[in-house]
Structures are given as C-alpha cells and as structure tokens.
Backbone as CSV, one residue per row, in Angstrom:
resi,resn,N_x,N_y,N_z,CA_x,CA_y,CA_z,C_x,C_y,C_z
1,UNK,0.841,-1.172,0.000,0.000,0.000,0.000,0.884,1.232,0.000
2,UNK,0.315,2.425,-0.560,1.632,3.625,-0.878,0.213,4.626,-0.583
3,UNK,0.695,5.866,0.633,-0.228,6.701,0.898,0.661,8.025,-0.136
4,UNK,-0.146,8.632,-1.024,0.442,9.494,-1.624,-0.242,11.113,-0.975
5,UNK,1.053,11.958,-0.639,0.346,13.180,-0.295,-1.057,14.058,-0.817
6,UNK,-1.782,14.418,-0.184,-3.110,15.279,-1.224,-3.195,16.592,0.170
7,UNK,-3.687,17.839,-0.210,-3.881,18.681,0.012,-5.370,18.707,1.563
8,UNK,-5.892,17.131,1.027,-7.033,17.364,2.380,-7.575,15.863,1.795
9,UNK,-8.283,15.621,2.771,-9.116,14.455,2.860,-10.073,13.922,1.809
10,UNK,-10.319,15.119,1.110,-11.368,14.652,0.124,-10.625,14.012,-0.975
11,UNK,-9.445,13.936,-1.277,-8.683,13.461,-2.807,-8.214,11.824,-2.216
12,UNK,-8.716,11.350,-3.252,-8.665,9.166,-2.680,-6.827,9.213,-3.009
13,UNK,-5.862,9.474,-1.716,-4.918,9.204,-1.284,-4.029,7.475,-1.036
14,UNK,-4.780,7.207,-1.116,-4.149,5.090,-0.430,-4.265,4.365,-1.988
15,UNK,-3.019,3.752,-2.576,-3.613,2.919,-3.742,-2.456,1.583,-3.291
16,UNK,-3.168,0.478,-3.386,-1.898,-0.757,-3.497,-1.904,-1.170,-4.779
17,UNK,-0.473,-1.898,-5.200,0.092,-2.415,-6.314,1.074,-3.721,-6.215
18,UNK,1.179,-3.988,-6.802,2.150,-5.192,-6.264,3.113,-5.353,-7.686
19,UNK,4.105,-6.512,-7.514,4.860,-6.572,-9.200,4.339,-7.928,-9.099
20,UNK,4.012,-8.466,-10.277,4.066,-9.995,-10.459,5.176,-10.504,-10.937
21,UNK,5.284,-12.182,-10.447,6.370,-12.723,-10.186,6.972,-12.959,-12.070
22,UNK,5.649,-12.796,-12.965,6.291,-13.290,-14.206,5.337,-12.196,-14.962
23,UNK,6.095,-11.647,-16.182,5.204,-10.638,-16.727,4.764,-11.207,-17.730
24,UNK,3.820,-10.287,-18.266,2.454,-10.504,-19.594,3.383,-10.221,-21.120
25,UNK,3.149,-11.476,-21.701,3.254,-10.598,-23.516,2.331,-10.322,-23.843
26,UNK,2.885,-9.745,-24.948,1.659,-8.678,-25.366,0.662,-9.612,-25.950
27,UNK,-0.716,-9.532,-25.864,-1.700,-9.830,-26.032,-2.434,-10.378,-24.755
28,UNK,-1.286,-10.797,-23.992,-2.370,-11.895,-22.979,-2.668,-11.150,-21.896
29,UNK,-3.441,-12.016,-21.129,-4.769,-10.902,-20.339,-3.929,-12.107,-18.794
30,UNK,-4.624,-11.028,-17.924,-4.438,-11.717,-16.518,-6.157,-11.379,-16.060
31,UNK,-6.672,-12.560,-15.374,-8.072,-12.109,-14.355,-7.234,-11.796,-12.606
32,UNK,-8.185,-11.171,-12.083,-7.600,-10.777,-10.575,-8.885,-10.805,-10.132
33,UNK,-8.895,-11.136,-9.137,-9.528,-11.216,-7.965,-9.419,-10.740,-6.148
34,UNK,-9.691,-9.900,-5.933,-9.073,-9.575,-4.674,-10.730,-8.693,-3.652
35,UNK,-10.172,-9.174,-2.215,-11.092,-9.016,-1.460,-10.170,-7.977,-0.348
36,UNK,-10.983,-6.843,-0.436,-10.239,-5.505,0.757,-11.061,-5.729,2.314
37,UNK,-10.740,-5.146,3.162,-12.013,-5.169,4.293,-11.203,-3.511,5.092
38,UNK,-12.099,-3.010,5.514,-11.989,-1.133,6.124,-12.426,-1.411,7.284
39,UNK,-11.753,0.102,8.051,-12.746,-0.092,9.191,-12.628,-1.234,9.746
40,UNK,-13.363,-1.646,10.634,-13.140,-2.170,12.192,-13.605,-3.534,11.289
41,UNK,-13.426,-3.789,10.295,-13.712,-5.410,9.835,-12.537,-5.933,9.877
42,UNK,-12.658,-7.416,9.553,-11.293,-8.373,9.408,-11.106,-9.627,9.088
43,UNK,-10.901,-10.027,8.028,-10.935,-11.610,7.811,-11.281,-12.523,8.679
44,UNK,-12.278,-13.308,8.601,-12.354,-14.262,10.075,-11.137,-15.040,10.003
45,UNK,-9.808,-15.219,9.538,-8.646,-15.935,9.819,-7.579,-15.079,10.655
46,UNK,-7.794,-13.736,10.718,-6.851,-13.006,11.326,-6.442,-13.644,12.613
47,UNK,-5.261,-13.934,13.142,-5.084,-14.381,14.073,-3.713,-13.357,14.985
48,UNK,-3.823,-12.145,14.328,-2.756,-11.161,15.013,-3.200,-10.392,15.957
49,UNK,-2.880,-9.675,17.172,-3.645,-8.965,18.011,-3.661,-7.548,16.940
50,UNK,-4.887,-6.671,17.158,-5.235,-5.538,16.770,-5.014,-3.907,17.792
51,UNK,-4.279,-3.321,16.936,-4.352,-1.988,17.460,-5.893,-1.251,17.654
52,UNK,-5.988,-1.432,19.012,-7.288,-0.225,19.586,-7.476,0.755,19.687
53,UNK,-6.264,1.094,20.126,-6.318,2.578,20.511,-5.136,3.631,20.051
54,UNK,-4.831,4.779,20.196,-3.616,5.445,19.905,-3.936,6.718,20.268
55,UNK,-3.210,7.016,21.346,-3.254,8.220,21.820,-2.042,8.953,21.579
56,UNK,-1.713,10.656,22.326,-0.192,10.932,21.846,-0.699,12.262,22.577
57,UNK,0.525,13.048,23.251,0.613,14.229,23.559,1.865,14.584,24.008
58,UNK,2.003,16.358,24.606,3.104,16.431,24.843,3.449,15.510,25.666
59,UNK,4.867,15.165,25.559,6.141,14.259,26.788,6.243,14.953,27.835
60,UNK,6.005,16.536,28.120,6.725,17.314,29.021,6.305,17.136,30.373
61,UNK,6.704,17.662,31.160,5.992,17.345,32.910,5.082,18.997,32.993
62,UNK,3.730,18.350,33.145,3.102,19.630,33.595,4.157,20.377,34.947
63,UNK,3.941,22.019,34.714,4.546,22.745,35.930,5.972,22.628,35.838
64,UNK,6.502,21.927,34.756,8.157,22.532,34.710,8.725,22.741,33.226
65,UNK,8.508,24.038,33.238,8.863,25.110,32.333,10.431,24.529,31.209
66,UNK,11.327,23.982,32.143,12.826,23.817,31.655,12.440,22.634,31.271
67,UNK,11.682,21.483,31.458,11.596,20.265,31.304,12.798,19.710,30.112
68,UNK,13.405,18.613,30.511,14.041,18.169,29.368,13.064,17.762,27.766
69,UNK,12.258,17.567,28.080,10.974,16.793,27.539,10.491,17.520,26.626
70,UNK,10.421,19.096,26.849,9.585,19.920,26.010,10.380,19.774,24.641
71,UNK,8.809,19.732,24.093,9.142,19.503,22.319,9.158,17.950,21.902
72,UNK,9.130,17.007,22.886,8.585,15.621,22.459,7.298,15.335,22.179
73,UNK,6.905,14.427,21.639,5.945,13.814,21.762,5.906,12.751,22.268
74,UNK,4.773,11.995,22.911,4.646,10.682,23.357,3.513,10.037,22.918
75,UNK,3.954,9.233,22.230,2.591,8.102,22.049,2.614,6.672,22.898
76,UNK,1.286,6.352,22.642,0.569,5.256,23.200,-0.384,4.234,22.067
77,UNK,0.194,3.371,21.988,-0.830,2.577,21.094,-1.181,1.116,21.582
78,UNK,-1.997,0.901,22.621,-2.378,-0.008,22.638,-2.865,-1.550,21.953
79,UNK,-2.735,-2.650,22.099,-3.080,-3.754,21.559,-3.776,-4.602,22.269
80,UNK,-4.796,-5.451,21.368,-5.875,-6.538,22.110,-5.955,-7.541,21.280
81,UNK,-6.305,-8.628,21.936,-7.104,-10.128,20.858,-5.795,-10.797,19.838
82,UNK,-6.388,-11.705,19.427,-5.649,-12.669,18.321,-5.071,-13.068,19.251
83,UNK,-3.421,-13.456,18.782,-2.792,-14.177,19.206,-2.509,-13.584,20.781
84,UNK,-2.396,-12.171,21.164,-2.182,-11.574,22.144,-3.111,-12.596,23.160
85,UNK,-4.734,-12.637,23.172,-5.135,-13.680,24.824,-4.312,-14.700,25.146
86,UNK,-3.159,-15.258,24.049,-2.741,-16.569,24.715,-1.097,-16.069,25.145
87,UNK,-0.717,-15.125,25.542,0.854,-14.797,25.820,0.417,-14.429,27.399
88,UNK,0.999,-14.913,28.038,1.457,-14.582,29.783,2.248,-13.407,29.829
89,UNK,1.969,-12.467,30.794,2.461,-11.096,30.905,3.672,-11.437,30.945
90,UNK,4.940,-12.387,31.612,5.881,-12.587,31.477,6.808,-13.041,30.244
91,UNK,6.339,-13.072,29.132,6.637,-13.200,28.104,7.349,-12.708,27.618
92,UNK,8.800,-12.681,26.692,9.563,-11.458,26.388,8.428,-10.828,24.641
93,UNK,7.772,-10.309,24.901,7.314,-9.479,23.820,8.099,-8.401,23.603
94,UNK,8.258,-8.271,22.742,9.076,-7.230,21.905,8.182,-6.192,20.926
95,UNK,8.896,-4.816,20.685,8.217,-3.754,20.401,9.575,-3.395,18.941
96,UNK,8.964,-3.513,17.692,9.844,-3.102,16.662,9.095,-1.814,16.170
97,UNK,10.049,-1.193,16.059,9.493,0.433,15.451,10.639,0.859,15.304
98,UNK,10.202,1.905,13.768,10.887,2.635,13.078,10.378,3.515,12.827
99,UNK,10.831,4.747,12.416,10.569,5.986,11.876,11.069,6.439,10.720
100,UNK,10.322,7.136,9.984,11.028,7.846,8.853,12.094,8.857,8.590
101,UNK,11.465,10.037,9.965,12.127,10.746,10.444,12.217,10.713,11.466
102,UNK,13.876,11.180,11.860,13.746,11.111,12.958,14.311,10.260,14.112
103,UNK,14.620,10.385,15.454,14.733,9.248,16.181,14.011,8.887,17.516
104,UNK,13.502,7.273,17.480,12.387,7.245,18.124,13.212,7.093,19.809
105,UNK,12.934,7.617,20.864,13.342,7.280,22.101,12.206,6.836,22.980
106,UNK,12.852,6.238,23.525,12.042,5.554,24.897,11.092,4.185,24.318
107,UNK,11.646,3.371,23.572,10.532,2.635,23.378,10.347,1.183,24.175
108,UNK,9.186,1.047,24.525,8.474,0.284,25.575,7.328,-0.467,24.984
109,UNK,7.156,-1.703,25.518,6.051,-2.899,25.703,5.774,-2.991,26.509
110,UNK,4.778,-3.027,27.462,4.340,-3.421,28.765,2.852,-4.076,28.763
111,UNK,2.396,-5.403,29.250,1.458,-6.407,29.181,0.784,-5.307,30.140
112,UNK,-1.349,-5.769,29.766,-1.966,-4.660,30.193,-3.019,-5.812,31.348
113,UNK,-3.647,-5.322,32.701,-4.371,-6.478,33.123,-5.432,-7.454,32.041
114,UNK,-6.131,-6.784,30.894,-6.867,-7.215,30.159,-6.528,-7.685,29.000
115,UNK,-5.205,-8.538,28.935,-4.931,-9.686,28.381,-4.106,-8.910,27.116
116,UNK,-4.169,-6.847,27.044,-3.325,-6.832,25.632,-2.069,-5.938,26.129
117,UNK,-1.636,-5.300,25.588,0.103,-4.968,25.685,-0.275,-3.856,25.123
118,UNK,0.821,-2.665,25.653,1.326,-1.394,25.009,2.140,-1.264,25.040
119,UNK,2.485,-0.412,23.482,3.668,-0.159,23.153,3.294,1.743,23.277
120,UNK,4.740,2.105,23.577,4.548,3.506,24.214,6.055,3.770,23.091
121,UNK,6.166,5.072,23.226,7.861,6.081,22.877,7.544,7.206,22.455
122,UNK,8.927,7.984,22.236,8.368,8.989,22.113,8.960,9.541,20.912
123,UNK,8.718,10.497,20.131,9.519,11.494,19.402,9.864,12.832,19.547
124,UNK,11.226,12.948,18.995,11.590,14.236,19.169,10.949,15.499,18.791
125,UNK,10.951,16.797,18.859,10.785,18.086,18.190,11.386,18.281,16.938
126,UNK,10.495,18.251,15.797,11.046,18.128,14.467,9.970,18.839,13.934
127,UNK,10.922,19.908,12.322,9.674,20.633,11.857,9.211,19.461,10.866
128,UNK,9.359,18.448,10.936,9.001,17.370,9.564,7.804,16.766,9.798
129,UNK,7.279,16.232,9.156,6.250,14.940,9.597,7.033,13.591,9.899
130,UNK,6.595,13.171,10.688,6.931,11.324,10.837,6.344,10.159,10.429
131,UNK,6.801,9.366,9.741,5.833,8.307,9.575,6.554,6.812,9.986
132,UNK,5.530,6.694,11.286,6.328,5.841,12.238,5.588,4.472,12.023
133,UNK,6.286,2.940,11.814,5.437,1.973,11.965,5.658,1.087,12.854
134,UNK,4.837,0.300,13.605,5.494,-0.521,14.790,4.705,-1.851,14.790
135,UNK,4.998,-2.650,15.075,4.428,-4.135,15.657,4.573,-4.719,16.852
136,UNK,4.351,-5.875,17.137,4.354,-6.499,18.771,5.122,-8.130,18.254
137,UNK,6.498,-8.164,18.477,6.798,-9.635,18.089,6.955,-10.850,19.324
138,UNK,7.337,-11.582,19.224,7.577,-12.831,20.446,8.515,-14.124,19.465
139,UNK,9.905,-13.841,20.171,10.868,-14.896,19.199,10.935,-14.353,18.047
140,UNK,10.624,-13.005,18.062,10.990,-12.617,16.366,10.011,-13.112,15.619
141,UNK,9.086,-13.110,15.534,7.543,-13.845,14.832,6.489,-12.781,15.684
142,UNK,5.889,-11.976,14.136,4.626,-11.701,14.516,3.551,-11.806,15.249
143,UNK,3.285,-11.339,16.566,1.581,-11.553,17.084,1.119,-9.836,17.151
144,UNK,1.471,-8.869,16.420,0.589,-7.828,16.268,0.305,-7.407,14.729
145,UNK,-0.312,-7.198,14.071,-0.890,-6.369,13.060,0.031,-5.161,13.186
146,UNK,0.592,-4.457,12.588,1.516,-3.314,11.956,0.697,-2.278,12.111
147,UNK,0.998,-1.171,13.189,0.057,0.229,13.649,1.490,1.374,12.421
148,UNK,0.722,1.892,11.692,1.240,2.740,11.161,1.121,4.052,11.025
149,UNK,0.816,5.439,11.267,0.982,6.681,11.863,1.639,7.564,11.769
150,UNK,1.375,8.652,10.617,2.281,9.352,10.227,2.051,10.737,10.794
151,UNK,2.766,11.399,11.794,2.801,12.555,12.451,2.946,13.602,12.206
152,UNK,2.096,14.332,11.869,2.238,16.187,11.460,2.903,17.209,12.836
153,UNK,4.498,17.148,12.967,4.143,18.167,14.201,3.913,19.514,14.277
154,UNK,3.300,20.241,12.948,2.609,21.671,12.938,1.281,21.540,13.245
155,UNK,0.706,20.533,13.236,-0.832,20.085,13.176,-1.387,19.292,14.514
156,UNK,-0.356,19.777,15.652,-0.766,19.423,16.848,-1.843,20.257,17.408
C-alpha cells in the first residue's frame, strides 16, 4: 500500500500495487480477484492482536517550564485479541518500530491487566512529519498487526 500526499481528505490518497512474479506478452490478459475489508472489519482468519487505541501528547511534565521533555511527543498505542489472549504477561514481547524521520526514544512494551500490551515512545521536536510503523513480536515472529501513523508536528 503507498499513501500518496493530497492537500485534504477529500482526494482518494491510499492505492496498493504489487509486481508480479512473471510478466504478460503482449496480447495476454491476466483475471484478478481480490477481497479488501476497512474499518473495524477483518478476515475471520486473522489471528494477530489488533491496534485499539492510539493516543499521543506532549512528553513534558506539567509545571516545569525547563523540562528536558519539552518539544517531544509521546505516544501510546495499545493492543488486544488474536494471538495476544494466549501470551502470559511474562513473556519477552518485543516492540519493533521505526521511523522515517527522525529518532524514536524511549521505546516500551508493557502487558496490560486485560490480556493486551502497550507499546509507548516517544519522538523528538522536528519541523518534519513522521511516519512511524510498529508491531508487537515474540521470538521474532509476529503476534501484532503493523500500527502505522504518520505525524504532522505543525498540526498538533
């Protein structure tokens, strides 16, 4: 999937493409078939935990002016379900994230009482946008769905 910049919400921004493994001569035809799902739907085979939530604000400490903090951001993106009900809070789950711009600090996993995990960090003060993506692994193998989030920090 490739999100291409547009000026506002109304211009259809998201298109996927893929390469095929062997190309067409000329004349011959390919059929395709493909099934999308939006929104809070999901294959009944999904078996990855799902991002719920995602919050984000300043990092700084209310009431101190000098804070090291000021000009971060901090997010929060919570996870639930799939494979996540069957991992024991003691589990080494792991938190992979990258950024586009930028460098991400503080990053954290922590198991939640209601069976899902958050991943937390923060970013720096940058006039750029970010486009940060993260997952939830265990042994290096997938159990989260890919939270992806690209950050305007003029548009806070």
């Amino acid at each position: 999937m490739v999100e291409i910049p547009t000026p506002d919400e109304t211009h259809d921004n998201i298109v996927a493409y893929w390469v095929a493994d062997d190309t067409l001569e000329a004349g011959e035809s390919r059929r395709l078939h493909y099934l999308t799902h939006t929104l809070n739907t999901q294959p009944e085979a999904h078996s990855l935990g799902r991002a719920i939530r995602t919050r984000h604000g300043r990092a700084s400490i209310p009431g101190q002016a000098d804070s090291t903090l000021q000009g971060q951001r901090q997010f929060i993106v919570d996870f639930q379900g799939g494979a996540l009900d069957d991992i024991a809070a003691d589990q080494p789950v792991e938190l992979v994230i990258n950024a586009q711009q930028g460098e991400v600090l503080l990053p954290q996993v922590t198991p939640l009482p209601n069976k899902g995990w958050r991943a937390s960090f923060r970013l720096p003060d940058s006039h750029q946008p970010s486009d940060v993506r993260l997952r939830l692994t265990l042994n290096e193998e997938p159990i989260s769905e890919t939270w992806n989030y690209v950050w305007y920090p003029n548009d806070q």
